[in-house]
C-alpha positions as CSV (number, residue, x, y, z in Angstrom):
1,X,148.2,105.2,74.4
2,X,144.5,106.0,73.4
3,X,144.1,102.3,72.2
4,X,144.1,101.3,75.8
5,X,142.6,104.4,77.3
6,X,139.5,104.2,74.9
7,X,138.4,100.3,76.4
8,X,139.2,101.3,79.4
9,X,136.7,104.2,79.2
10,X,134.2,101.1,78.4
11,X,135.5,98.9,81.1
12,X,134.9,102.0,83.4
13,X,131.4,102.8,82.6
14,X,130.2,99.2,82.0
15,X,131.3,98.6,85.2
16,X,129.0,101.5,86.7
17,X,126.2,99.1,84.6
18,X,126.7,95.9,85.9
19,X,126.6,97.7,88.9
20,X,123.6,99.4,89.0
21,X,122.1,96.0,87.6
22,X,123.6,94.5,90.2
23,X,121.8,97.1,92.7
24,X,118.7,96.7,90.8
25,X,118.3,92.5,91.4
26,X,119.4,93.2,94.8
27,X,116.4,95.3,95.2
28,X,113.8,93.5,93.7
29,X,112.1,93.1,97.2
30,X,112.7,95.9,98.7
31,X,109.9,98.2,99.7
32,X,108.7,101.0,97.4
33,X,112.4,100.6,95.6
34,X,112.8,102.3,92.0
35,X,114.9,100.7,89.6
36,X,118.0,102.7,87.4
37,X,119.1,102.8,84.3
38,X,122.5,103.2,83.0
39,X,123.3,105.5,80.2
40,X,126.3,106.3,78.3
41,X,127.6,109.4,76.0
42,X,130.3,108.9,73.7
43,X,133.4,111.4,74.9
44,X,135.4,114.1,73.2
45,X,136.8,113.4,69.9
46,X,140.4,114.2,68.5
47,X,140.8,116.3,65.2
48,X,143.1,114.6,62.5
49,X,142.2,116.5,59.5
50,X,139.9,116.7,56.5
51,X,139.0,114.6,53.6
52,X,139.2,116.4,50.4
53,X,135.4,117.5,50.0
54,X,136.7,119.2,53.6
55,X,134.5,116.4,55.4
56,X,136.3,116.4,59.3
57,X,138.4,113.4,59.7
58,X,137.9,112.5,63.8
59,X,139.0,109.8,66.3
60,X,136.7,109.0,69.3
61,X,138.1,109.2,72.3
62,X,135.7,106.3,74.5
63,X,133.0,106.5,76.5
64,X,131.7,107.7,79.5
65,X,128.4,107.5,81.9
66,X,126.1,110.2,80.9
67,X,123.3,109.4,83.6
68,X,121.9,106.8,86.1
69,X,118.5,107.3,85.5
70,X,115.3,106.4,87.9
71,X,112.9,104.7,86.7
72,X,109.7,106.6,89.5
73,X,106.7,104.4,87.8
74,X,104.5,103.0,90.4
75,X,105.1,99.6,91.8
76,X,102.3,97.1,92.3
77,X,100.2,97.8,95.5
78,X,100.4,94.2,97.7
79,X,98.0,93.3,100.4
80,X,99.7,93.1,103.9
81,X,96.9,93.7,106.4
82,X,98.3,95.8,108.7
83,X,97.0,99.4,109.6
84,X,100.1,101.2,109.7
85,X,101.5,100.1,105.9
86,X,100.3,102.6,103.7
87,X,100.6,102.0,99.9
88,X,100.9,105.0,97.4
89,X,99.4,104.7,93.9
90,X,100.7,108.1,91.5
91,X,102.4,110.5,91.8
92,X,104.2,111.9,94.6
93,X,106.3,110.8,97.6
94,X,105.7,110.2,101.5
95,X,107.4,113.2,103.7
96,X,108.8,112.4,106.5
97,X,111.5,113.8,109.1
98,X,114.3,113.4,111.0
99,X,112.9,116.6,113.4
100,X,115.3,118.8,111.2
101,X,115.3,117.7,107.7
102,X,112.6,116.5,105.9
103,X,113.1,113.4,103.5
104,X,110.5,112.1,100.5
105,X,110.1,108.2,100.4
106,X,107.5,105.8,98.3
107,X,108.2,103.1,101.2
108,X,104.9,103.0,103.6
109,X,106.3,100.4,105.9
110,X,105.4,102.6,109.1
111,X,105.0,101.5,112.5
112,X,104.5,103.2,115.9
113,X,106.6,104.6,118.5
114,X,105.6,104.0,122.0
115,X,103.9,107.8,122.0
116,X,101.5,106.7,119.6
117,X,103.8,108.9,116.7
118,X,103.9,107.0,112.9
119,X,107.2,106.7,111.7
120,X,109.2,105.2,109.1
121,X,111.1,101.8,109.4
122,X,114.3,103.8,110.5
123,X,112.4,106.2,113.4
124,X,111.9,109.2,110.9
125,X,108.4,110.8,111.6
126,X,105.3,110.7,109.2
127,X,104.5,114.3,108.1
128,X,100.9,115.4,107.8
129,X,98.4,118.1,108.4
130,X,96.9,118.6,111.8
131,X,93.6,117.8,113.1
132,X,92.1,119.9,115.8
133,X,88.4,118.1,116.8
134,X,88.6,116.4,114.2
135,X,88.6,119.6,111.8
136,X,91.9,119.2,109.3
137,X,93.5,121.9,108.3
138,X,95.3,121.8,105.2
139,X,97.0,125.2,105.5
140,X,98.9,124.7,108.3
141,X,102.4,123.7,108.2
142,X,103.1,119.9,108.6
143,X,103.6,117.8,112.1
144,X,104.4,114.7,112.5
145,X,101.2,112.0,112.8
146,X,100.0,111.1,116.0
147,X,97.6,108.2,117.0
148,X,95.7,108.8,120.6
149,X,96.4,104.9,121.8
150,X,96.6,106.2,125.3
151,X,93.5,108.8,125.5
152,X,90.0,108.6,126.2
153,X,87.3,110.6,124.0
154,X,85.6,112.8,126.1
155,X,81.8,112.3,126.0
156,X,79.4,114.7,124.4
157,X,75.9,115.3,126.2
158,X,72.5,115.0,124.0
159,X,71.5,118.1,122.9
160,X,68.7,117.0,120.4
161,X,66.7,113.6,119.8
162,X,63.9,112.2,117.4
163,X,61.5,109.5,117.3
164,X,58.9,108.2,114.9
165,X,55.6,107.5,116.5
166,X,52.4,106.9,114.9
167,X,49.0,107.7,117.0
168,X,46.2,105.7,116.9
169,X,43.5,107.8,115.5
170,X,40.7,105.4,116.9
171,X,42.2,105.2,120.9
172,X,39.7,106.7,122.9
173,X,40.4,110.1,124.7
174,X,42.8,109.5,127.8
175,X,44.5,106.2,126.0
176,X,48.3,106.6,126.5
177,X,51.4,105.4,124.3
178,X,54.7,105.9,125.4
179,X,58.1,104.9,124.1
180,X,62.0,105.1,125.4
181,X,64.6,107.4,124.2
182,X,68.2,106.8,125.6
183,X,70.2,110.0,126.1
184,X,73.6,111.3,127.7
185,X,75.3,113.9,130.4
186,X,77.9,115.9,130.4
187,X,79.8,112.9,131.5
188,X,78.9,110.4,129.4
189,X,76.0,108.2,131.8
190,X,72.9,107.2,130.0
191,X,69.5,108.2,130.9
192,X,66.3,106.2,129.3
193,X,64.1,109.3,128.6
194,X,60.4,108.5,128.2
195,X,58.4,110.2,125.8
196,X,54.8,109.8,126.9
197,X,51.5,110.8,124.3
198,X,47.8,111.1,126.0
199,X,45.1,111.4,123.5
200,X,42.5,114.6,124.5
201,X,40.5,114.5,121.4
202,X,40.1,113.5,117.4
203,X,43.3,115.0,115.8
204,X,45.1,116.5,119.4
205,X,47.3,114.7,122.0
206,X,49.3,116.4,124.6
207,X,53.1,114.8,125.1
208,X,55.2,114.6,128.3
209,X,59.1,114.1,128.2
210,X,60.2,112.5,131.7
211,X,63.9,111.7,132.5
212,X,64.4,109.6,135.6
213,X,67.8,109.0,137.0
214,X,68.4,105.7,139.1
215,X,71.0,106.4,142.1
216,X,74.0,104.3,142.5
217,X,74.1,103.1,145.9
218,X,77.5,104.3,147.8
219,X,78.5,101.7,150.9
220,X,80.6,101.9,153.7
221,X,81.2,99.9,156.9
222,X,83.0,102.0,160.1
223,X,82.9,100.5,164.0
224,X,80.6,98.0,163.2
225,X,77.8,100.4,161.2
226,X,77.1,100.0,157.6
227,X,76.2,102.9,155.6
228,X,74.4,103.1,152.9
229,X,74.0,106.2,150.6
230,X,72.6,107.7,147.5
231,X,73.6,111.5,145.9
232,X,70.5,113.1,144.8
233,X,72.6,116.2,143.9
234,X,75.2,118.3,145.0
235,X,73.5,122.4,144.5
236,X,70.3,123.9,145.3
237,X,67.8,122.6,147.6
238,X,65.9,118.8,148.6
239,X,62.4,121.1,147.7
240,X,63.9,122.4,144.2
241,X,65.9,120.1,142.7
242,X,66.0,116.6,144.6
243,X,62.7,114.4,144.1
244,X,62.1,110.8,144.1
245,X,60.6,108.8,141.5
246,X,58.1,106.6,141.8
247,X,60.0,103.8,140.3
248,X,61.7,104.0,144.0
249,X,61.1,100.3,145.3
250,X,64.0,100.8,148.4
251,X,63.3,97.9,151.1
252,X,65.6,98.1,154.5
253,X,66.0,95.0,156.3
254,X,67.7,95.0,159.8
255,X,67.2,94.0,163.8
256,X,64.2,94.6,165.3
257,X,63.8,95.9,169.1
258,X,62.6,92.9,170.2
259,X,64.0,90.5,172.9
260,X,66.0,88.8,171.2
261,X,66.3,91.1,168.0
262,X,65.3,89.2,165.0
263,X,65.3,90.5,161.3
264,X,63.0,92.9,159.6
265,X,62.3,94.5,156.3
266,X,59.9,97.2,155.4
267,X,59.0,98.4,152.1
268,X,59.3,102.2,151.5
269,X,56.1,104.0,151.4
270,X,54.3,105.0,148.2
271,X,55.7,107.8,146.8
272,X,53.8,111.5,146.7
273,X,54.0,113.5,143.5
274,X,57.1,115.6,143.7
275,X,58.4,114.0,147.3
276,X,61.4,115.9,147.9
277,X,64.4,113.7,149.6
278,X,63.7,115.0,153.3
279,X,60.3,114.3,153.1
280,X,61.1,110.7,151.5
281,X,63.4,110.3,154.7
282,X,60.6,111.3,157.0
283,X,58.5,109.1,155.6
284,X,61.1,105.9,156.4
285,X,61.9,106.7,159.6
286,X,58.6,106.5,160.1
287,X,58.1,102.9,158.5
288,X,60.9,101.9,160.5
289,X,59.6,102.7,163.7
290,X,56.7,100.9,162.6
291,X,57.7,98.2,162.4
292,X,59.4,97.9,165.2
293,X,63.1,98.8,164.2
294,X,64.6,101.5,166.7
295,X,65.5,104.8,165.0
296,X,67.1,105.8,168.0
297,X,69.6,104.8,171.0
298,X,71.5,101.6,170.3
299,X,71.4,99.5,167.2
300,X,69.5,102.2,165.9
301,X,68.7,102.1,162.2
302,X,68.9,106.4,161.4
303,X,67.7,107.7,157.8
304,X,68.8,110.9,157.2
305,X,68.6,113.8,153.9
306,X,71.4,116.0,154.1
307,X,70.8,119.7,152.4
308,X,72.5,119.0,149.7
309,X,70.2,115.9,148.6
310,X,71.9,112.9,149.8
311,X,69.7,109.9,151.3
312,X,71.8,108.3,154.4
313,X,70.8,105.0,155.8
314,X,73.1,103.8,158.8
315,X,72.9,100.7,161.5
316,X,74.5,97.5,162.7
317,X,73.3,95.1,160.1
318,X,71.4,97.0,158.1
319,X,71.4,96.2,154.6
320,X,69.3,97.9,151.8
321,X,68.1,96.4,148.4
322,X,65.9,97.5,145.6
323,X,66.4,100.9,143.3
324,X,66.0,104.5,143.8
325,X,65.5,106.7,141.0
326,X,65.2,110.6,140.9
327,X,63.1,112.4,138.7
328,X,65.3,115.6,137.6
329,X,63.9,118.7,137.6
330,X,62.2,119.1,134.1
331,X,60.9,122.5,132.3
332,X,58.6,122.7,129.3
333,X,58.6,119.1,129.1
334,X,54.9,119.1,127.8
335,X,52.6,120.2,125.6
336,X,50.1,120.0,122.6
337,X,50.3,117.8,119.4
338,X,47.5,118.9,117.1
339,X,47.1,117.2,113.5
340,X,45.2,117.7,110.2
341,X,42.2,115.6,108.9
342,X,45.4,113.4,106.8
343,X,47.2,112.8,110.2
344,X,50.0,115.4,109.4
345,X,51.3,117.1,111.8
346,X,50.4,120.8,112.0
347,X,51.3,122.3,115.3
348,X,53.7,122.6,116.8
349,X,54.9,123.9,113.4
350,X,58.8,123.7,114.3
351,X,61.1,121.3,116.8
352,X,60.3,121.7,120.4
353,X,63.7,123.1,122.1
354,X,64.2,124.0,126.0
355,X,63.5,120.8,127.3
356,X,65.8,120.8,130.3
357,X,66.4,118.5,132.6
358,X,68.7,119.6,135.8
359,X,69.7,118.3,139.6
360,X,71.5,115.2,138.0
361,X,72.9,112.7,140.4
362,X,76.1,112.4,138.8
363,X,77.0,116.0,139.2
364,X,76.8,116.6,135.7
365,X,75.7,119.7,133.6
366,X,71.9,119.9,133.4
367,X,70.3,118.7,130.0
368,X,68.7,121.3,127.8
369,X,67.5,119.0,125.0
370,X,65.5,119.9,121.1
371,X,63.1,117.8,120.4
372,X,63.3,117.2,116.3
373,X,59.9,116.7,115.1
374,X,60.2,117.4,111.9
375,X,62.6,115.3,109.3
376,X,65.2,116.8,106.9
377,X,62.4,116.5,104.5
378,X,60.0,118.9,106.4
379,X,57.5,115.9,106.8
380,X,56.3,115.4,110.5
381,X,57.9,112.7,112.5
382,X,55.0,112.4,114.9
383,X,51.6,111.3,112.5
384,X,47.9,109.9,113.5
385,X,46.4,107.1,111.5
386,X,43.9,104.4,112.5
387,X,46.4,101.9,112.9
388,X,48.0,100.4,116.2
389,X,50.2,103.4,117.8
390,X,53.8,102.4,117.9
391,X,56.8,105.0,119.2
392,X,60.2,103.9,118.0
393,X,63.5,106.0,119.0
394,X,65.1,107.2,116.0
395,X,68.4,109.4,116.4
396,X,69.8,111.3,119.5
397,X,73.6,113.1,119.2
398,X,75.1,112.3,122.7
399,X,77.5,109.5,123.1
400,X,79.3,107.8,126.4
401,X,83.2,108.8,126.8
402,X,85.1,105.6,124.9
403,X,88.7,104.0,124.8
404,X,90.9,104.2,121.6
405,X,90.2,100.7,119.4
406,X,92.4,101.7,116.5
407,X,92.7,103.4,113.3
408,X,92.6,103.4,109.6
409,X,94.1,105.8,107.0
410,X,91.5,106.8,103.7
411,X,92.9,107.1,100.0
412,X,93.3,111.0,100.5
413,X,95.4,110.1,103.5
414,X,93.5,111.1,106.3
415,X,93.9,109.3,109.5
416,X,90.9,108.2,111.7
417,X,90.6,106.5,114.7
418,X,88.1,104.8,116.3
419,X,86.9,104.6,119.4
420,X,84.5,102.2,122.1
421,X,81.4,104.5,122.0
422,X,81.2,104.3,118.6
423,X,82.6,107.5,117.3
424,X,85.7,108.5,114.8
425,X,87.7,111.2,115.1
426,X,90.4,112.3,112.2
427,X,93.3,113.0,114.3
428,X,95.4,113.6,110.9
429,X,95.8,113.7,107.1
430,X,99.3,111.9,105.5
431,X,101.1,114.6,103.3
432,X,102.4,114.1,99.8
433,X,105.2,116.1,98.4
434,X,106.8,116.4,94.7
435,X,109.5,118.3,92.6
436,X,109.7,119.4,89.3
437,X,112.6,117.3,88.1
438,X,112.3,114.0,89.6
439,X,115.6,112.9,88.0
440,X,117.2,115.6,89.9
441,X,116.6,113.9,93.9
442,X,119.4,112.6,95.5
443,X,119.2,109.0,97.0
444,X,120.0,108.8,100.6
445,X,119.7,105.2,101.2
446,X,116.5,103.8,103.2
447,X,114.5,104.2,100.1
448,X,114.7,108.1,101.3
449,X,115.4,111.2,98.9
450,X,116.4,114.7,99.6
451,X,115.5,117.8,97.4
452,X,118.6,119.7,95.5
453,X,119.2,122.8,92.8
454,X,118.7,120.3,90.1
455,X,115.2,118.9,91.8
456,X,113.7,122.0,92.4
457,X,112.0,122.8,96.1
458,X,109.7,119.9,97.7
459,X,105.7,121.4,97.0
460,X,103.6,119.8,99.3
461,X,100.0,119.0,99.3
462,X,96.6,116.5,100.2
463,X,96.8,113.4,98.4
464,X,94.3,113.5,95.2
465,X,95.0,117.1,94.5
466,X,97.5,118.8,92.5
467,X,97.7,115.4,90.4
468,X,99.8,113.6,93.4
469,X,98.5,109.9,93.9
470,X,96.6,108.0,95.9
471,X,96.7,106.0,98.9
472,X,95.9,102.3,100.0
473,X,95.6,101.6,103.7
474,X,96.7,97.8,105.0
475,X,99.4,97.4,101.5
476,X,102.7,98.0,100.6
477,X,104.5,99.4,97.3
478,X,106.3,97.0,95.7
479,X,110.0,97.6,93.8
480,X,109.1,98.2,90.1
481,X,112.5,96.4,89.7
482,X,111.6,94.2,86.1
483,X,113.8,91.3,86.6
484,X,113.2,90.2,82.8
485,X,114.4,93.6,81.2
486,X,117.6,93.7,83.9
487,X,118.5,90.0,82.8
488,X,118.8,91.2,79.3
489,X,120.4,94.4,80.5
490,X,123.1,92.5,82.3
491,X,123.6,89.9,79.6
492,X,124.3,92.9,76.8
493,X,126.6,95.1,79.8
494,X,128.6,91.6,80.0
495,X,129.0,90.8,76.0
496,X,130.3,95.0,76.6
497,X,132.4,94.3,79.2
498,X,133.9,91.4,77.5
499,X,134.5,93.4,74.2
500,X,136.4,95.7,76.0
501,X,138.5,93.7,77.7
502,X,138.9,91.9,74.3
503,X,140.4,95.2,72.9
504,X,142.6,95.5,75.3
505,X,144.4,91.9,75.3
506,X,144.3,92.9,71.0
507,X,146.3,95.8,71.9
508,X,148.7,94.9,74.2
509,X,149.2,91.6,71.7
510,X,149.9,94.3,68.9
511,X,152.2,96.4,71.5
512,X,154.0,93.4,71.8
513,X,155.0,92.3,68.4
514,X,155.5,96.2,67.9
515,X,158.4,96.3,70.3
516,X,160.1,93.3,69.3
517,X,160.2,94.6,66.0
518,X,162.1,97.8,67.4
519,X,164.4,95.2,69.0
């Protein structure tokens, strides 16, 4: 009989409200959630004929639910501190994957797998656009987010430095300033250039950039004999390439040939201009024989240079103190600084490049360096002025290799991380995607939504573009659940309910008293 079909048509479909309500409270905390809304449409209706003006005389048939729709409004953004929640403000959705779908989500709860990948608080992987040194490339199809926890940044060498230095236009000819520069190989070890200015007359100084490298002493101790050696280089000749510095302060202390031996220590020689590493050995031996430590038979103390620039010192009881530095082969590492009657620098007119420094100890690449003279500006670095000269490093590009310290993610989504030496590197950029019809996405649970016919094909792009949102490193979306409006939802679905039900009990009190009648 329609008068029990028709409440229960509204028992049916206030049901479906009370429990999308329900699913609504339920959610109030959880992550990124959107809240629903019930609608209803009436349902067919039944033809029982016309008045007499012809107006249709019609019987309603109930109700039904027309739509559960989501309400995709932005929830508030709340602090949480961490580096992997992510927080999206606007338009548009997360992607993410299970490696062969790919899902859209508003909830940034991520955290990392033990291969540095960002993924989603049920394992799904973080889609964005890849990075290659630290270039992102926002036409290339999307991969899952990677942090390098584990890796090391490789270090880059100097290639170009700058200073500011002001000359003191009153020093008399021959005065000298100089002032350190710190550089960096191939491999990432530090040098402390010196730049060195030597005043020839009013308005001209000549400059010379050194570069000395102090050796790391290598020990060893076999049958008795410690050895002690340094690695001047490991190509070309001890003449060519190998020199010492005279910053080389190398003391040797071991037994004398006396009866009994007793303890001795020399003090390496001075130093010649340009002393190549055999000729610096030479020059021990012969300190040790003077005094009076045996450079041959037993308990001999032996100093050899091999050819390929390492400094050997071997002996029972020998042991070896003090530094020694090599002075790397340098080309056009001097010239002429000539200034105007103002103090501005006029020649050289451009940066000084091809200052190269070569033979390292380390065995890395030789140093071919540009001296930048000349700021962004055009104005001269380098100036003269009758003031007290000063020389004060400015910038150089190289940096040390350095360990991974961690990682933050922009508003457009792009993923950063930092390292020891200083550096950041954008390993990444978070993807947004969005459909035409939002209303069309079907909810898979997990706050996770896949495309269909009715939502139209995900369109994916950079966050800020294309009108998609936002995002907000170290917070969370919250639900957009509004617990006032769903309280007065739920009281008006259960006055509903109870109508309904009301009808019914009517009805089957009318059926009732309808049958006994009969009877």
């Amino acid at each position: 009989m329609p008068s029990f079909y028709i409440p229960l048509t509204g028992l049916n479909a206030d049901s479906t409200a009370l429990n999308t309500i329900a699913n609504d409270l339920a959610n109030m905390n959880t992550t990124g959630f959107k809240a629903q809304t019930t609608n209803f449409a009436d349902l067919f209706y039944q033809q029982l004929g016309a008045t007499g003006s012809g107006d249709p005389i019609e019987a309603g048939a109930g109700t039904q639910v027309a739509s559960n729709e989501t309400d995709f409004s932005a929830g508030s953004a709340n602090s949480t501190g961490l580096n992997t929640d992510v927080a999206l403000t606007g338009n548009g959705f997360f992607v993410v994957s299970n490696g062969s779908e790919e899902f859209l989500t508003r909830d940034g709860n991520f955290s990392m797998d033990n291969n540095g990948n960002l993924i989603t608080s049920d394992g799904m992987s973080v889609m964005g656009y890849p990075s290659v040194n630290g270039v992102i490339n926002t036409n290339a199809p999307l991969v899952p987010i990677n942090i390098p926890e584990n890796e090391t940044e490789a270090p880059s060498a100097t290639t170009n430095f700058g200073l500011n230095a002001t000359l003191d236009s009153s020093d008399a000819n021959g005065a000298t300033v100089s002032g350190p520069i710190q550089v960096y190989d191939s491999l990432g070890n530090s040098y402390l250039a010196t730049v060195s200015f030597t005043k020839q007359a009013n308005n001209q100084w000549t400059y010379s950039v050194s570069l000395p490298d102090k050796l790391t002493a290598n020990t060893s101790t076999a049958a008795g004999v410690n050895t002690v050696s340094y690695n001047f280089g490991s190509s070309g000749t001890p003449a060519t390439y190998a020199t010492v510095d005279a910053g080389t302060n190398l003391t040797i202390t071991a037994p004398n040939n006396a009866t009994p031996p007793v303890m001795a220590t020399i003090t390496a020689p001075t130093i010649t201009a340009g002393e190549s590493v055999s000729d610096y050995a030479t020059a021990l031996n012969g300190a040790l024989a003077d005094a009076g430590i045996p450079t041959t038979g037993p308990g001999a103390v032996t100093v050899t240079a091999s050819a390929t620039g390492q400094l050997s010192i071997s002996g029972a009881g020998v042991s070896v103190s003090g530094d020694v530095v090599q002075d790397p082969v340098a080309a056009n590492a001097t010239g002429t600084l000539n200034f105007d009657a103002n103090g501005n620098l006029v020649s050289p007119s451009s940066n000084v490049s091809g200052i190269s420094f070569t033979g390292l100890s380390d065995g890395a690449a030789g140093m071919d360096l540009t001296w930048n003279l000349f700021g962004t500006n055009g104005a001269g670095l380098v100036k003269q002025v009758a003031e007290t000269s000063t020389v004060t490093p400015s910038t150089q590009n190289g940096y040390p290799a350095g360990t991974y310290n961690g990682f933050t993610i922009g508003s457009d989504g792009t993923v950063t991380a930092s390292f020891s030496n200083g550096q950041n590197l954008n390993v990444g950029q978070i993807a947004l995607g969005t459909v035409a019809n939002l209303q069309g996405l079907q909810a898979e649970g997990n706050g996770e939504y896949t495309t269909t016919l009715a939502s139209g094909d995900m369109t994916v792009g950079a966050s800020g573009t294309a009108g998609l949102g936002k995002m907000e490193d170290g917070s969370l979306e919250a639900s957009n659940v509004n617990i006032s409006q769903e309280f007065s939802d739920l009281i008006i679905a259960q006055r509903a309910f109870e109508a309904n039900s009301k009808a019914i009990t009517t009805f089957d009190t009318v059926t009732q008293e309808t049958i006994q009648m009969i009877h």
